[in-house]
C-alpha positions in Angstrom: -15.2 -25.7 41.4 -12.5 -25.3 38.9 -12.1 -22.1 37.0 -9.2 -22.5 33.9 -8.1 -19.3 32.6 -8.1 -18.5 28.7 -4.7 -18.1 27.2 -4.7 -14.6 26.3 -4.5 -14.3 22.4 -1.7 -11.3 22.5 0.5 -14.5 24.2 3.2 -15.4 21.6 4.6 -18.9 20.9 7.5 -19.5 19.1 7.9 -22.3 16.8 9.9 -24.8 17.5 13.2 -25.8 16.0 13.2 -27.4 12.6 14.7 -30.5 12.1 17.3 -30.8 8.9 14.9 -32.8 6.9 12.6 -30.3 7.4 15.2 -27.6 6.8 15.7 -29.2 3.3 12.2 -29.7 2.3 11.0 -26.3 3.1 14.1 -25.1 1.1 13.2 -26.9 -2.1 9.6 -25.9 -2.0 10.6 -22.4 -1.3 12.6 -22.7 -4.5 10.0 -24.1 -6.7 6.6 -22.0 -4.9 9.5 -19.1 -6.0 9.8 -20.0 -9.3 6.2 -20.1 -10.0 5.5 -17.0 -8.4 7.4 -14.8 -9.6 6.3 -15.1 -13.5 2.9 -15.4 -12.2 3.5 -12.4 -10.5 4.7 -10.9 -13.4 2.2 -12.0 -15.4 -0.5 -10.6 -13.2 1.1 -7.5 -12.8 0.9 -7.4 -16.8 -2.6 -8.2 -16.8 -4.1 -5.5 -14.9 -1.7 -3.3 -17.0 1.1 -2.4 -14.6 4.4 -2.6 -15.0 6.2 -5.8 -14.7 8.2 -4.8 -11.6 5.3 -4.3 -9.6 4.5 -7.6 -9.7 8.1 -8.7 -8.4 7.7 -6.6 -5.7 4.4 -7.5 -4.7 4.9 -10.9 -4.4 8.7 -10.7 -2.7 7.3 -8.4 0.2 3.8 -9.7 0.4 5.3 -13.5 0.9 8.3 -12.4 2.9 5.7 -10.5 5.4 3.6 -13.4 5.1 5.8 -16.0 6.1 7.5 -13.8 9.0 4.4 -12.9 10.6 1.9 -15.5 9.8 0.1 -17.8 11.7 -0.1 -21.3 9.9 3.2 -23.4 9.6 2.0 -24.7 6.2 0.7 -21.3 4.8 1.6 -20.2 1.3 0.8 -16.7 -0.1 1.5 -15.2 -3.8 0.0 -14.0 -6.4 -4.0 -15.1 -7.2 -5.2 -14.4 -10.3 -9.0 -14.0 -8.8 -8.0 -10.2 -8.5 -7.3 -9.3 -11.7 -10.8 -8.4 -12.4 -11.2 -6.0 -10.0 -7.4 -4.7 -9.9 -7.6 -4.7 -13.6 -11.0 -2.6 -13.2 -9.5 -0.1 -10.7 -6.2 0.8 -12.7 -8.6 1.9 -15.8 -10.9 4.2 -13.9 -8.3 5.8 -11.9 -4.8 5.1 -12.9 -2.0 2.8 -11.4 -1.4 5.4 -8.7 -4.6 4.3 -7.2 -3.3 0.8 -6.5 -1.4 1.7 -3.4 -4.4 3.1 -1.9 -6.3 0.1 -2.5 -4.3 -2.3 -0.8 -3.8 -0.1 2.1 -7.6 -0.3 2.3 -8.2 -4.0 1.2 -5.7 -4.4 4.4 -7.2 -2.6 7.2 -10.8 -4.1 6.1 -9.1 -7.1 6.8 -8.0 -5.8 10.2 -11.6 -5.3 10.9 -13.0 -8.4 9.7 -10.5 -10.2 12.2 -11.0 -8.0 15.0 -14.7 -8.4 14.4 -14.4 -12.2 14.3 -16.8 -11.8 10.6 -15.0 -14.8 9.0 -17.1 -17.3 10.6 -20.2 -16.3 8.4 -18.5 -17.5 5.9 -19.6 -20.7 6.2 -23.4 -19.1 5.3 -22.3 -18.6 1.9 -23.6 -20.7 -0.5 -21.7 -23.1 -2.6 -23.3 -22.2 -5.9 -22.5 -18.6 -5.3 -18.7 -19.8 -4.7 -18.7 -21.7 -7.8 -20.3 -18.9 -10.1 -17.7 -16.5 -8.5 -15.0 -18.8 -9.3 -16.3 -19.5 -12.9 -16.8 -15.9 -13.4 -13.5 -14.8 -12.5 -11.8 -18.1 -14.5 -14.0 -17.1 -17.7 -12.8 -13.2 -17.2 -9.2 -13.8 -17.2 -9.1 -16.5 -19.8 -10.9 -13.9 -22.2 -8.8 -11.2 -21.1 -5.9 -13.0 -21.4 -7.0 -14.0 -25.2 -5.1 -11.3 -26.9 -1.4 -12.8 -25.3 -2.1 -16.3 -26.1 -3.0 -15.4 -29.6 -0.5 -12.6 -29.7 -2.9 -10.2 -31.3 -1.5 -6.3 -31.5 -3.4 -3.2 -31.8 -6.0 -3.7 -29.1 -7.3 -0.7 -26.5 -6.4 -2.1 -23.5 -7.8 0.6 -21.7 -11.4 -1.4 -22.5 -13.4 -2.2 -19.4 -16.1 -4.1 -20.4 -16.3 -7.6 -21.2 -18.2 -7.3 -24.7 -16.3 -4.4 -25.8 -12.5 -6.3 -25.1 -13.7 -9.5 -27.2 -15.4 -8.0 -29.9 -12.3 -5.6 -30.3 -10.0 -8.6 -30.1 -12.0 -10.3 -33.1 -11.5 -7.3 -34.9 -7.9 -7.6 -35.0 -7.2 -11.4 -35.5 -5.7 -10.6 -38.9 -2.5 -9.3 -36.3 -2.8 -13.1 -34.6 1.0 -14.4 -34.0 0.7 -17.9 -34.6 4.1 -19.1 -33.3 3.1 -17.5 -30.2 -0.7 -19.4 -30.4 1.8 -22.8 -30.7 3.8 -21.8 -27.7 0.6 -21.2 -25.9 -1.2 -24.5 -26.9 2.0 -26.7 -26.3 2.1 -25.1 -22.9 -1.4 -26.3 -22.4 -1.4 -29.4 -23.0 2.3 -30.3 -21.3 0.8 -28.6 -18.2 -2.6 -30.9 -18.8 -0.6 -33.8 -19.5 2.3 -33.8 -17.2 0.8 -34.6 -13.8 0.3 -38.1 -15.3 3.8 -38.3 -15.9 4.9 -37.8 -12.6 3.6 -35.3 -9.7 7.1 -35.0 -7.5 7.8 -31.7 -10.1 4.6 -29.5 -10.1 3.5 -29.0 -14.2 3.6 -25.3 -13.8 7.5 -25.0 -13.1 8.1 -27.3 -15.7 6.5 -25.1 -18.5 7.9 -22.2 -17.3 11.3 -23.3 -17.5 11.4 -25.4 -20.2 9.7 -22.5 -22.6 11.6 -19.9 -21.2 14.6 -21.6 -22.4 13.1 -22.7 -25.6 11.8 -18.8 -26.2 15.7 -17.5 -24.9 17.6 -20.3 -26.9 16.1 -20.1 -30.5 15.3 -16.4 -30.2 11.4 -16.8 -31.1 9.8 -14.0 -32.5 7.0 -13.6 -29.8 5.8 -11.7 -27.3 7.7 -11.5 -23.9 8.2 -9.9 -20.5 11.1 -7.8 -21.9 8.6 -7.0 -25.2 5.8 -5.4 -22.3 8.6 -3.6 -20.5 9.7 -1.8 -23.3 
């Protein structure tokens, strides 16, 4: 009888050396995953109504740690918009100060979901309740994000509820900025269009740099990351 050992799962393997090819590939998507996630970050970071710098700094430390200690070669963690909601939720009941506190708990529930092996039930969770969570959170940011792309002023942002932020967002569409509404709907469609063009540069880094430099280069009045730091 043959008796074959586990490998303990404390046992550490180091990768192995990357080839220059790989060396140059993993540097040019590290530039353009970069370049996406840091105005997303930003952009997050503005939507659950922190500062903009929190979002820089969640998204260079959170990704640095990531990538240093993580166990998939081809794993790539920034910002996701599915927490707005709840961040967003969090920061209005209780203040920004709270947000520390949260991750330090969203962390160590992690912890114990790994250590209790609980990410298997997963897989018991049905698909329509994946979808309506997905749709749910897709239909909560595009309304809350309403008020940028139309670059409507005077709102309360400290509204929680869904009702209450749109019907006090139709009561201020005489403050609508329509150059920013064009800059939002060309952005739309160049990121719906452009994967047709050609997939090699993701749509995403495209209209953020092209805009940017439209926005920077013609000095447009609309709103900006510099306009929600001040």
């Amino acid at each position: 009888m043959r008796i074959q050992l586990a490998r303990p799962e404390w046992q550490i393997r180091l990768p192995r050396p990357l080839s220059p090819s790989e060396i140059r590939k993993n540097v040019i998507s590290g530039l353009v995953v970069g370049t996406i996630a840091l105005p997303l970050s930003i952009a997050l970071a503005i939507a659950v109504g922190a500062p903009p710098i929190m979002g820089l700094y969640t998204a260079a430390f959170a990704g640095a740690t990531a990538s240093i200690f993580g166990s998939s070669r081809f794993n790539i963690t920034g910002p996701t918009a599915a927490l707005v909601p709840l961040i967003s939720a969090v920061v209005i009941r209780h203040g920004i100060e709270a947000l520390p506190l949260l991750g330090l708990m969203a962390g160590l529930f992690l912890l114990v979901i790994s250590a209790l092996r609980l990410g298997r039930v997963s897989k018991y969770i049905p698909g329509v309740v994946v979808t309506g969570f997905t749709v749910g959170i897709a239909l909560s940011i595009a309304f809350g994000q309403l008020n940028a792309l139309l670059g409507i002023t005077g709102t309360d942002p400290k509204l929680e509820h869904f009702h209450e932020r749109f019907w006090d967002s139709m009561t201020h569409l005489g403050t609508v900025g329509w150059l920013t509404v064009v800059l939002g709907l060309l952005s739309i469609i160049l990121m719906v269009l452009w994967p047709r063009l050609t997939k090699k540069v993701p749509a995403a880094l495209v209209v953020v740099v092209m805009f940017t430099i439209v926005a920077w280069s013609f000095s447009l009045d609309t709103s900006t990351v510099e306009n929600e730091i001040r």
